[in-house]
C-alpha positions, 0 to 999 in steps of 0.5 A, spaced: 591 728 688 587 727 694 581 727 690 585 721 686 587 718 693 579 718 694 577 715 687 583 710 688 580 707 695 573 707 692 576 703 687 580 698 692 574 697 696 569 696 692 573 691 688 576 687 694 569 686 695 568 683 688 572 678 689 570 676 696 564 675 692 567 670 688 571 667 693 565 666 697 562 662 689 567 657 689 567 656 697 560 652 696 561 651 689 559 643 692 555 646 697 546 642 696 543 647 692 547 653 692 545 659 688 551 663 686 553 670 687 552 675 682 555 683 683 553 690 680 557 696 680 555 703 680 559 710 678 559 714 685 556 722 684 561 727 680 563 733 683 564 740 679 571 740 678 574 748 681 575 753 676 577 761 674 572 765 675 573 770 670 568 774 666 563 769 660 559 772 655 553 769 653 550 763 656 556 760 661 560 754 659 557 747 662 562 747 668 568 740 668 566 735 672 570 729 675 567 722 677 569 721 685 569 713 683 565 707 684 562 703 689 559 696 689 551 697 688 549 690 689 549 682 690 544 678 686 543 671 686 543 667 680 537 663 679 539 658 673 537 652 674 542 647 676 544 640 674 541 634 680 545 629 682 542 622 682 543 619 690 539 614 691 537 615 697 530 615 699 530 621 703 534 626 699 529 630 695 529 636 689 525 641 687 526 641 679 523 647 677 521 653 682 519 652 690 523 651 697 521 646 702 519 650 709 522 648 715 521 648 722 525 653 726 527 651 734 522 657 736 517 655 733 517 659 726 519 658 719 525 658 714 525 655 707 530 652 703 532 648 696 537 643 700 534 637 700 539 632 703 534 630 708 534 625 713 530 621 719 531 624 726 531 619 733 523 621 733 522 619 726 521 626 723 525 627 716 530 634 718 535 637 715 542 636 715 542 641 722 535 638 725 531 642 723 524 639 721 521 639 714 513 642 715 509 636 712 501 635 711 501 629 714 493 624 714 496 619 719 498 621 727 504 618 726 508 613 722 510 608 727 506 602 722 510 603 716 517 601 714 519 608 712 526 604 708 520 604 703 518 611 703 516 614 697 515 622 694 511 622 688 513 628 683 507 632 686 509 631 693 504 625 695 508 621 700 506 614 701 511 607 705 509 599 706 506 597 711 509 593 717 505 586 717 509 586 725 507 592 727 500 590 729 497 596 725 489 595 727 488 602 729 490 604 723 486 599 719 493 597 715 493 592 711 500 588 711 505 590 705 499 595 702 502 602 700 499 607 705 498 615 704 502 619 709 501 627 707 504 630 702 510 634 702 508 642 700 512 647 696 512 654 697 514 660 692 515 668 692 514 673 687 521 675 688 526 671 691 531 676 690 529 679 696 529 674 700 535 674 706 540 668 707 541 666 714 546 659 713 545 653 714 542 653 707 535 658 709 532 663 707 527 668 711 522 672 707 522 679 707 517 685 705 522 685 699 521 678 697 513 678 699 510 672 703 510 666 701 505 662 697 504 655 698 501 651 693 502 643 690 508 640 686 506 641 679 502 645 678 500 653 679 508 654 677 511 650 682 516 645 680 516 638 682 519 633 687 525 628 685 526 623 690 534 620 691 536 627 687 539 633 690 541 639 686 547 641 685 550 648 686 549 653 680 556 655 680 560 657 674 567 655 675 569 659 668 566 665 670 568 665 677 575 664 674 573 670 670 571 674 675 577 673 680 582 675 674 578 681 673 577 684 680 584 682 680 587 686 675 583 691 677 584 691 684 591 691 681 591 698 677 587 702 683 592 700 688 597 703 682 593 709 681 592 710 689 601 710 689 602 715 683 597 719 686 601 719 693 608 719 689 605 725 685 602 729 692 610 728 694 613 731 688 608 738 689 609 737 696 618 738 694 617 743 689 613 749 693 618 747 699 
C-alpha cells in the first residue's frame, strides 16, 4: 500500500503541473506572439516486486515488477505558425516565417524576441513595450531630419522615412519630402530554438542547448520576412488546451482516488493484525 501512496503522489504532482501548463496557455492565449506550451510524460524505473525465495529449477523466472509512477519529463514550445493580426501601425512589426528581433538590455547585453508591438521612445529610438531598444543597423547618425510618422519597413528589413522640408537638413544632404534610407532591421535565428530560455517580458536568452544566434537578412538564407502594421498573434489552440484540462483533470482526479483507496486499504491491514 505504500508503494501505491508513492505512485499515487507521482501521479498528482505530475499532473497538477500539467494542468498549470495549461493554465499558464490560456492566460496568454492574447499574449503578442506567444509560443504555446506543450508537456511529456515519462514512466518512473520499476522496482522488483519482493518474492518467496524458494528453490527453481532451471533458468530462474523473469522476477515480477512494478512501476513506481510517472513524472513529467518535459515542456516544449510549440513552433506552428500563428495568424497576424493587421493593426496598422507603423511601428508594429512581424516576422512571417522564422527569426527574432534582438533587443537591447539595461546592462548593455542582448535578448531576443518575436513580439513586434514596438513603439518610439522620448529620444526617438523605436522599443518595446517595456523600453528595451530594438538593435538596429542604422546609415544615419540620428533620425532627427525625418518625419518617422512616415517610416517604412520593407519585407527585407530595409527601413526608409520622408524627409522634413522644415528641419533644415543640409548636413545630411536631404532633399525635402524624398525617401531616406535609415538602417535596416536584422533578424536573427538559432539551430534549436527549443533550447532557448524564457525570461519575461516576451524574451528569449540563448543557451549552450539552443546555439548562438545567427544573424542574417529578412528573406533570405531561411529567415522569414518583416510585416510592417502586423503583429502575431499567439498560437494557442483553445480546443486542445480545453482538451488538456479535461485530461489532467480526470486524471489528477483517479490519482487522488487511488492514493484514498490505498489509505483506506493500509487501514483496513492496520485493524486486522490489531
Amino acid at each position: 500500500m505504500l508503494k501505491s501512496l508513492a505512485n499515487s503522489w507521482t501521479g498528482l504532482r505530475a499532473h497538477q503541473q500539467m494542468l498549470d501548463i495549461a493554465a499558464h496557455n490560456l492566460a496568454n492565449v492574447n499574449t503578442v506572439a506567444y509560443k504555446e506550451k506543450r508537456v511529456s510524460f515519462a514512466d518512473l524505473p520499476a522496482r522488483n516486486l519482493a518474492e518467496r525465495r524458494l528453490p527453481v529449477a532451471g533458468e530462474p523466472p523473469t522476477p515480477a515488477r512494478s512501476g513506481r509512477g510517472v513524472v513529467l519529463s518535459s515542456v516544449t514550445s510549440s513552433y506552428e505558425e500563428a495568424p497576424l493580426d493587421f493593426t496598422g501601425n507603423n511601428f508594429d512589426l512581424a516576422v512571417a516565417g522564422e527569426g527574432y528581433f534582438r533587443v537591447i538590455m539595461p546592462d548593455g547585453s542582448y535578448a531576443y524576441t518575436r513580439a513586434g508591438n514596438f513603439t518610439l521612445d522620448a529620444e526617438g529610438n523605436i522599443v518595446t513595450a517595456n523600453g528595451r531598444p530594438l538593435d538596429l543597423h542604422l546609415t544615419v547618425d540620428n533620425w532627427s531630419g525625418v518625419d518617422l510618422s512616415t517610416l517604412e519597413i520593407t519585407p527585407g528589413g530595409e527601413i526608409y522615412a520622408r524627409s522634413m522640408e522644415e528641419a533644415g537638413l543640409p548636413e545630411a544632404g536631404y532633399s525635402p519630402h524624398a525617401a531616406v534610407k535609415l538602417g535596416e532591421v536584422p533578424l536573427y535565428r538559432f539551430v534549436n530554438p527549443q533550447g532557448l530560455s524564457y525570461i519575461g517580458d516576451n524574451l528569449v536568452l540563448p543557451s549552450a542547448a539552443s546555439g548562438p544566434p545567427l544573424e542574417g537578412r529578412a528573406g533570405e538564407e531561411g529567415f522569414g520576412e518583416i510585416r510592417q502594421g502586423f503583429l502575431e498573434k499567439a498560437n494557442v489552440d483553445l480546443g486542445r488546451q480545453m482538451v488538456m484540462l479535461i485530461r489532467g483533470q480526470r486524471a489528477l482526479q483517479a490519482s487522488a482516488r487511488t492514493a484514498v483507496t490505498a489509505d483506506e486499504l493500509w487501514a483496513l491491514t492496520l485493524n486486522v493484525q490489531s
